[in-house]
TORTORTOR-624066 format. One record per residue: residue number from 1; residue in three letters; chain; x, y negated, z negated of N, C-alpha, C, O in turn. Coordinates in nm, 4 decimals, padded with zeros to 6 digits. Layout:
N
(node NUM, ALA, A, (X, Y, Z), (X, Y, Z), (X, Y, Z), (X, Y, Z))
...
//
This chain:
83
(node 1, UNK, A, (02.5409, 07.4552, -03.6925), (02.5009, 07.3468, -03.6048), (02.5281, 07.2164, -03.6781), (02.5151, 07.2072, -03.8001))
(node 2, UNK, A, (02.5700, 07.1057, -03.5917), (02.6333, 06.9944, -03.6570), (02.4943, 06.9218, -03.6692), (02.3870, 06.9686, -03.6311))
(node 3, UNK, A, (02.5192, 06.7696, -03.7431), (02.3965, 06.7133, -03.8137), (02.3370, 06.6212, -03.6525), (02.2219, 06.5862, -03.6264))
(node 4, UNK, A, (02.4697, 06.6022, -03.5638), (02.4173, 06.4980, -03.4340), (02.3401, 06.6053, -03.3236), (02.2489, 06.5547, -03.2583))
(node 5, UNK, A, (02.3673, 06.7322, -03.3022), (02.2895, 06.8288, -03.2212), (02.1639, 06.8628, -03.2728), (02.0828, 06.9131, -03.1950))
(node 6, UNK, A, (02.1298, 06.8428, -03.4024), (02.0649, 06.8884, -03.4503), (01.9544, 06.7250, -03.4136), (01.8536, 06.7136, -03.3439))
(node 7, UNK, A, (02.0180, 06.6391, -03.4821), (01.9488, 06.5050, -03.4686), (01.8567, 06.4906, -03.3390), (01.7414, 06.4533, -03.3168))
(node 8, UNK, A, (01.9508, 06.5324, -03.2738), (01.9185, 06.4873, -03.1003), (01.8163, 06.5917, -03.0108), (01.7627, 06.5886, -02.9000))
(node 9, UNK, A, (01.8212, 06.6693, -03.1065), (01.7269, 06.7882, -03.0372), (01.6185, 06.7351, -03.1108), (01.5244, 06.7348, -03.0314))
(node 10, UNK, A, (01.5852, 06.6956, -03.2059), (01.4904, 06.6621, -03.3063), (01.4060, 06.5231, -03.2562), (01.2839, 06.5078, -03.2582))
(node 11, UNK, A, (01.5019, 06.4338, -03.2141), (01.4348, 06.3610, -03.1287), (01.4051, 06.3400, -02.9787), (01.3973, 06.2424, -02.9040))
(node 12, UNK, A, (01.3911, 06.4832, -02.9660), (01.3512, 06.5058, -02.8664), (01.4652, 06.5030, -02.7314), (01.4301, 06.4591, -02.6219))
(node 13, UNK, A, (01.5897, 06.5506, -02.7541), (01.6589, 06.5662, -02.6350), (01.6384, 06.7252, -02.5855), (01.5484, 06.7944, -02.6329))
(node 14, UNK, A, (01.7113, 06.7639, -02.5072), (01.7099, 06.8934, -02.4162), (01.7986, 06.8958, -02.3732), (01.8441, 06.7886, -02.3333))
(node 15, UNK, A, (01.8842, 07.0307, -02.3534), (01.9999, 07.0366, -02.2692), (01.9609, 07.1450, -02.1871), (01.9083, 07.2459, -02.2340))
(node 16, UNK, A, (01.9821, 07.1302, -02.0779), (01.9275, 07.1757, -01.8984), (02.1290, 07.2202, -01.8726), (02.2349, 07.1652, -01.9028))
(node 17, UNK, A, (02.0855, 07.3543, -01.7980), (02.2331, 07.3973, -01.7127), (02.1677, 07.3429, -01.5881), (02.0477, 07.3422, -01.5610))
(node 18, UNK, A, (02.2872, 07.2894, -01.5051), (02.2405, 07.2394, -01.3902), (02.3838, 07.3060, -01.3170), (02.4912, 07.3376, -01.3681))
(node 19, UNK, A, (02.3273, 07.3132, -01.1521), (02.4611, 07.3305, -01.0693), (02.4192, 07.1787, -00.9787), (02.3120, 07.1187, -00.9712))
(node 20, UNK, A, (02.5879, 07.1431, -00.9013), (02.5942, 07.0400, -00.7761), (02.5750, 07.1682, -00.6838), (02.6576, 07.2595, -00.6859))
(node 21, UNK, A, (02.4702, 07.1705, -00.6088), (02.5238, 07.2634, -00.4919), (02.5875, 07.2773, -00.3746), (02.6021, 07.3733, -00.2989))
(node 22, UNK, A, (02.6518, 07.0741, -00.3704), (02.7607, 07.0318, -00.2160), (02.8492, 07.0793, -00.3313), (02.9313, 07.1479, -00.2704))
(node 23, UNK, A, (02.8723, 07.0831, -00.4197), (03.0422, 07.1706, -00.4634), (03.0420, 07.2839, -00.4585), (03.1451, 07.3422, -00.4250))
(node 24, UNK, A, (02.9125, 07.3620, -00.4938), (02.8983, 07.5273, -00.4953), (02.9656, 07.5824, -00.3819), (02.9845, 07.5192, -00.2780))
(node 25, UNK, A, (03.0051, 07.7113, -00.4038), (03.0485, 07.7549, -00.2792), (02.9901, 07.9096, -00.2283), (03.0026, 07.9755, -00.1251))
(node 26, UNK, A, (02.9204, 07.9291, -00.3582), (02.8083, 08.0824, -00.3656), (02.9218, 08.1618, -00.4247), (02.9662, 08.2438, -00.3444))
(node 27, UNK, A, (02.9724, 08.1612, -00.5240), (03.0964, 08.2767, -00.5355), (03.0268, 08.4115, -00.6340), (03.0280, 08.5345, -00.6312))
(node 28, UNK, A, (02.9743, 08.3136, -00.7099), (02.8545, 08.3732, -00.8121), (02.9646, 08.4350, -00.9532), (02.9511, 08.5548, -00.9779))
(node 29, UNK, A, (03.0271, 08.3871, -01.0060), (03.1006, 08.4158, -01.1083), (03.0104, 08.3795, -01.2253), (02.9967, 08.4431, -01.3298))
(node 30, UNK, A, (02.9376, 08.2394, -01.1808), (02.8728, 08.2292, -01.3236), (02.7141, 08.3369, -01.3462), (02.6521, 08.3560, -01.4508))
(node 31, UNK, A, (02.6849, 08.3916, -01.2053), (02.5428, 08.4594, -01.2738), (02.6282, 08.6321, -01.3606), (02.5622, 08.7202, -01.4156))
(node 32, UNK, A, (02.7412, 08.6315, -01.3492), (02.8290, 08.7611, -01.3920), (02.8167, 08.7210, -01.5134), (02.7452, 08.7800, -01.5944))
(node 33, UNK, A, (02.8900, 08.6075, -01.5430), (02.8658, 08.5666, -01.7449), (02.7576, 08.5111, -01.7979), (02.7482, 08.4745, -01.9151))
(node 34, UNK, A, (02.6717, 08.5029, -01.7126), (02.5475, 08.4303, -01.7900), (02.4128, 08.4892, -01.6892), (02.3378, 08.4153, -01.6253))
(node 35, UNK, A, (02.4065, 08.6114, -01.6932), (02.3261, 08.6734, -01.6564), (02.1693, 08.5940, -01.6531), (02.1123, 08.5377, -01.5596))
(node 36, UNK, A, (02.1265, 08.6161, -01.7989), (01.9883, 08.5351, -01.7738), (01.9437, 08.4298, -01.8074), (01.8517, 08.4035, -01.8849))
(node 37, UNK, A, (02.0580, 08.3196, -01.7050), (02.0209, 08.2305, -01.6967), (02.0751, 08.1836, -01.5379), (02.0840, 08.0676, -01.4977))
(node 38, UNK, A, (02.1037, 08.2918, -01.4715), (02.1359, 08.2322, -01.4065), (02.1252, 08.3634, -01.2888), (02.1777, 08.4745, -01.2951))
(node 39, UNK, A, (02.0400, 08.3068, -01.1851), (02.0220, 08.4741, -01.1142), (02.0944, 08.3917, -00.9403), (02.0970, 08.2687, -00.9411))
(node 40, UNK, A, (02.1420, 08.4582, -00.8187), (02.1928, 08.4740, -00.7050), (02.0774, 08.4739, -00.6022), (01.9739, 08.5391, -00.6157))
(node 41, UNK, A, (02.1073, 08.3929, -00.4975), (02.0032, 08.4086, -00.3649), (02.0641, 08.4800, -00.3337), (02.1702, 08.5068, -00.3899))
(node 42, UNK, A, (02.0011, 08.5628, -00.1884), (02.0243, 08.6825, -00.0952), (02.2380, 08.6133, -00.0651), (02.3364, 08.6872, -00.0642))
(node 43, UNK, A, (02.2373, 08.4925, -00.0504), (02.3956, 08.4288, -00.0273), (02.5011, 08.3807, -00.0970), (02.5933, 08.3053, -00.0658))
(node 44, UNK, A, (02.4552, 08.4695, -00.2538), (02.4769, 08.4246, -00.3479), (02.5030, 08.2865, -00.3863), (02.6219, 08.2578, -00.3998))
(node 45, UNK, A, (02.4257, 08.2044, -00.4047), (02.4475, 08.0633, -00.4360), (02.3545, 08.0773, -00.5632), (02.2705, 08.1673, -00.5631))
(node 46, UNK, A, (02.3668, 07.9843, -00.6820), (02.2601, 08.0324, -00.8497), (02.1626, 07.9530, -00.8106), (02.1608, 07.8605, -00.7294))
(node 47, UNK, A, (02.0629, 08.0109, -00.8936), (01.9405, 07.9978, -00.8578), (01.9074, 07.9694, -01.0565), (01.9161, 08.0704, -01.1263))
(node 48, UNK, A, (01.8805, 07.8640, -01.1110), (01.9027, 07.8645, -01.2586), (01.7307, 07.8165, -01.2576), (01.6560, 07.7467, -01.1890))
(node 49, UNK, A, (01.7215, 07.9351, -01.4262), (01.6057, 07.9321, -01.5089), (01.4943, 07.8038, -01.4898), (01.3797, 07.8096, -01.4453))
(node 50, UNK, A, (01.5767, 07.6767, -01.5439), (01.5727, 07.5504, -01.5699), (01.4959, 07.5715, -01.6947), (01.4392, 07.4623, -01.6923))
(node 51, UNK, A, (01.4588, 07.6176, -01.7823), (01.4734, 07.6494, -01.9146), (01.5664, 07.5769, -02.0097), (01.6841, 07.6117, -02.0010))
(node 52, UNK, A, (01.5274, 07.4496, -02.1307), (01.6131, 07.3940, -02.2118), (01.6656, 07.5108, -02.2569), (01.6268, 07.6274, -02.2650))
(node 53, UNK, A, (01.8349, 07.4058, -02.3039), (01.9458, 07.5859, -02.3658), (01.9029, 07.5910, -02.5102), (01.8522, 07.4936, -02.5660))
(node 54, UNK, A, (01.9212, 07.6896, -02.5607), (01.9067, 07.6889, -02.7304), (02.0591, 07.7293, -02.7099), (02.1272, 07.7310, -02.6073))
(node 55, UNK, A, (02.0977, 07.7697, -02.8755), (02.2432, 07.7269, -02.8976), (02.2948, 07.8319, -02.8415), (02.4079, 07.8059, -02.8005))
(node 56, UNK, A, (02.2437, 08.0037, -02.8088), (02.3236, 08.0593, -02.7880), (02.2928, 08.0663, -02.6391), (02.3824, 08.0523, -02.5558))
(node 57, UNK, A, (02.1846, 08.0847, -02.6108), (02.2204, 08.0116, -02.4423), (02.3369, 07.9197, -02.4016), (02.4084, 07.9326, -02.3022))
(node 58, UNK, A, (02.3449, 07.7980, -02.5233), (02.4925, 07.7047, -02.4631), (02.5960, 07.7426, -02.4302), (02.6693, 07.7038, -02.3392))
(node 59, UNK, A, (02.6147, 07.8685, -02.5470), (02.7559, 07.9049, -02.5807), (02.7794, 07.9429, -02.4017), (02.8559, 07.8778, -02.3306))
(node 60, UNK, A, (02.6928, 08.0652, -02.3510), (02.6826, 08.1166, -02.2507), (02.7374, 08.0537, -02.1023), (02.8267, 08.0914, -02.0264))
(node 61, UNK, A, (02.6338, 07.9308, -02.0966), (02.6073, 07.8191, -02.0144), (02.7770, 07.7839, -02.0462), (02.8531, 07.8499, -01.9755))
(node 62, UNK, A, (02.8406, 07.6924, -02.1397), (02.9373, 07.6789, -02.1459), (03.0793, 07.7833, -02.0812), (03.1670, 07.7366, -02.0085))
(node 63, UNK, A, (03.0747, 07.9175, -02.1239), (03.1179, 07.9960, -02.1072), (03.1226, 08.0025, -01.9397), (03.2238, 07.9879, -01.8712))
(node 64, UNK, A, (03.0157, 08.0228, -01.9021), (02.9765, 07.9969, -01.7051), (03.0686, 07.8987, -01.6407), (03.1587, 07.9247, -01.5609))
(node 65, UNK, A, (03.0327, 07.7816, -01.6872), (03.0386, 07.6424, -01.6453), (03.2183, 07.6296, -01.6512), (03.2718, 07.5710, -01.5571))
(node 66, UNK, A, (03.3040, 07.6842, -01.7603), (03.4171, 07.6914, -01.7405), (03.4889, 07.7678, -01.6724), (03.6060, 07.7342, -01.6541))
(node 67, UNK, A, (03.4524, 07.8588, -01.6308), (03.4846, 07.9540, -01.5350), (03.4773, 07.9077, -01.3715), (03.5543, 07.9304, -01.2781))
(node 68, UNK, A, (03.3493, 07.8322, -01.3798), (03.3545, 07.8051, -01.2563), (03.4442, 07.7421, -01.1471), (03.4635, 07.6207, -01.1547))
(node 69, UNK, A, (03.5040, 07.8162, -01.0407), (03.6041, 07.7456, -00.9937), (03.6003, 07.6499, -00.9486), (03.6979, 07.5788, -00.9721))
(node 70, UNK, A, (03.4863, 07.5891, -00.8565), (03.4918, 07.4427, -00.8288), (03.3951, 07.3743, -00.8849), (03.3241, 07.3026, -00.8143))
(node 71, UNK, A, (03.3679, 07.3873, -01.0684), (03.3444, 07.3128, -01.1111), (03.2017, 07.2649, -01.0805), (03.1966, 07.1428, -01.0653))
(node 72, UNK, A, (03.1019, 07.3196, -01.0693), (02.9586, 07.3173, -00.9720), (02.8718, 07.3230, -01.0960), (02.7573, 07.2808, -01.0800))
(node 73, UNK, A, (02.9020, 07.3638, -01.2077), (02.8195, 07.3604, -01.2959), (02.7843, 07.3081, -01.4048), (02.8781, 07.3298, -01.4815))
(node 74, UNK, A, (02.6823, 07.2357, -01.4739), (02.7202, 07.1441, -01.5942), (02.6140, 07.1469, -01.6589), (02.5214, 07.2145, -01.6141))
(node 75, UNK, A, (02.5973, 07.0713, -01.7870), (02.4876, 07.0768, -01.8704), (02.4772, 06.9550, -01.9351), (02.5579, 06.9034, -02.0124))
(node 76, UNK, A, (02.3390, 06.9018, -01.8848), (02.2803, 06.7378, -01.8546), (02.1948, 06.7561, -02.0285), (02.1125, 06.8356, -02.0737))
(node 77, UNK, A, (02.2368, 06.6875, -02.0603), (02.1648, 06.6152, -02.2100), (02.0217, 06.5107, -02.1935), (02.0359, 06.3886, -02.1989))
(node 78, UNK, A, (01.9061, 06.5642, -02.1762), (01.8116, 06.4962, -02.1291), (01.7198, 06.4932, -02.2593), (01.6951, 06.5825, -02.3404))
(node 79, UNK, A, (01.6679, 06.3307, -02.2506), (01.6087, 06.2997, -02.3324), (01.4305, 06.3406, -02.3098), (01.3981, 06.3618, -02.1930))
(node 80, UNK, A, (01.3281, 06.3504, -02.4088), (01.2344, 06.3775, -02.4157), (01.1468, 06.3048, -02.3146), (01.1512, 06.1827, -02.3300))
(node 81, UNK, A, (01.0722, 06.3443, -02.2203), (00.9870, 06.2480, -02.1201), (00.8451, 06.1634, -02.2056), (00.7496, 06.2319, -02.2421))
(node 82, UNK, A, (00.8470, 06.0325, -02.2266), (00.7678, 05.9501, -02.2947), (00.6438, 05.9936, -02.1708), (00.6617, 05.9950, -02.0490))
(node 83, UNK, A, (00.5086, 06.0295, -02.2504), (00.3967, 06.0346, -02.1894), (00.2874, 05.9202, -02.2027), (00.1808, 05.9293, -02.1419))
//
């Protein structure tokens, strides 16, 4: 793990898999490679954890997210919510 992922998780960021679901089209390729994180409605459209990724979740998430054919899936770098 590099010293800026590491930094950024430390101060409190999070990385979230997210889908657009006006691009989705339900094909469900990504709940095939990324099983649990990512489960199918009855119409297959993903239905995601929302669970921050740890690293090997990313790899996964990444792995999904490139596959996807129209591109519906991504992973939002969110910073810590100030209480």
């Amino acid at each position: 793990m590099n010293g800026a992922k590491a930094q950024g998780r430390a101060a409190g960021h999070s990385r979230l898999l997210r889908v657009d679901p006006v691009a989705c089209d339900g094909i469900g390729m990504c709940a095939h490679l990324a099983p649990h994180l990512i489960e199918v409605d009855p119409w297959g459209y993903p239905v995601l954890t929302g669970h921050p990724l740890e690293d090997a979740d990313a790899r996964r998430a990444t792995i999904a997210l490139t596959a996807c054919p129209r591109s519906a899936i991504f992973i939002e770098d969110r910073p810590a919510k100030i209480v």
